[in-house]
C-alpha positions as CSV (number, residue, x, y, z in Angstrom):
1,X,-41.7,26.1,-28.4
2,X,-41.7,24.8,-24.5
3,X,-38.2,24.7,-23.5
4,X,-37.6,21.9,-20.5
5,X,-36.8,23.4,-17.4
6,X,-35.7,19.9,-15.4
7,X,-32.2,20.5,-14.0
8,X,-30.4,18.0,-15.0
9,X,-27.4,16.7,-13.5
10,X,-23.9,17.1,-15.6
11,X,-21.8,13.8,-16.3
12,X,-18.4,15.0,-14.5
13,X,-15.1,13.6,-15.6
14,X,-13.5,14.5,-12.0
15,X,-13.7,11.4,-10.6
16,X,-11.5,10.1,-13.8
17,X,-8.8,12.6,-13.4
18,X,-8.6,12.5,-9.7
19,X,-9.0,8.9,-8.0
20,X,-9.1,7.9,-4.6
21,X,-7.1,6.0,-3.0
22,X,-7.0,2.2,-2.7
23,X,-8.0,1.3,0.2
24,X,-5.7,-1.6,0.1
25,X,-2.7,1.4,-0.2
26,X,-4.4,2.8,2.8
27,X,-3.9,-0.2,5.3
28,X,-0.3,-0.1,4.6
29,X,0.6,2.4,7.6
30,X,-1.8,0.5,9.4
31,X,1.2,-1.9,9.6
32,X,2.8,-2.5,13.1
33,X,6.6,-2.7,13.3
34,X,6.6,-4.4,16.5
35,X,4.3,-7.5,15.1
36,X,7.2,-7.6,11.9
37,X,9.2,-7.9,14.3
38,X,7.9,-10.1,16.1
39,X,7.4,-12.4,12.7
40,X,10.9,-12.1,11.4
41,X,12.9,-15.1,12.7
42,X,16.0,-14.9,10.5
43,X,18.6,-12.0,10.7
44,X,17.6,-11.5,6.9
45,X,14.5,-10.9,7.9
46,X,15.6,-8.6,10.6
47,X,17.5,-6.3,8.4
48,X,14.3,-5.9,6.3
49,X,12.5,-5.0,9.2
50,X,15.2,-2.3,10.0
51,X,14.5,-1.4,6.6
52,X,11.2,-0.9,6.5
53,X,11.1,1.1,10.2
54,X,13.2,3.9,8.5
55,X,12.4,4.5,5.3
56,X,11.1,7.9,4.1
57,X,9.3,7.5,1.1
58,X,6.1,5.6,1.5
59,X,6.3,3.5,-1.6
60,X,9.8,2.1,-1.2
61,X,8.1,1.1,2.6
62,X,5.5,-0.4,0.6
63,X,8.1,-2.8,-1.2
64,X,10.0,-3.7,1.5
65,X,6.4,-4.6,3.1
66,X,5.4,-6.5,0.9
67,X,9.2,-8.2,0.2
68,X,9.2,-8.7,3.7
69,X,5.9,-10.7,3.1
70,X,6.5,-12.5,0.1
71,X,9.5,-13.9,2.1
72,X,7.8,-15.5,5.1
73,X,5.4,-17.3,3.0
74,X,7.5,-18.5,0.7
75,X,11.2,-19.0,1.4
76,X,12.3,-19.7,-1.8
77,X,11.8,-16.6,-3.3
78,X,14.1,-14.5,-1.5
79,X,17.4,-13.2,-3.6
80,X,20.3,-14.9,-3.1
């Protein structure tokens, strides 16, 4: 009996366990506070800024971002 002796490589389930990170996630801190503050026009708008320049936890910054966003483009959608 001839036993194969090609290496072969081994299917690894580390990349399944242990993503990287979305790029998209990435370009968050990318994100200049001057230019949203340049952008926000209304003193709502302001306040998110404020908001957003100092908050600690990186996912709540995330929200406000995109909040802050959502906002500009669409006006209507902000609370009242």
């Amino acid at each position: 009996m001839v036993h194969n002796t090609k290496k072969t490589k081994k299917f690894s389930l580390r990349g399944l366990f242990h993503p990287s990170p979305h790029p998209a996630k990435e370009k968050s801190k990318e994100i200049s506070i001057s230019m949203l503050k340049k952008l926000a026009t209304t003193q709502e708008q302001e306040h998110i800024v404020d908001r957003i320049e100092n908050e600690t936890i990186p996912s709540v910054r995330d929200a406000w971002i995109e909040y802050f966003f959502k906002i500009i483009k669409h006006p209507q959608y902000k609370d009242k």
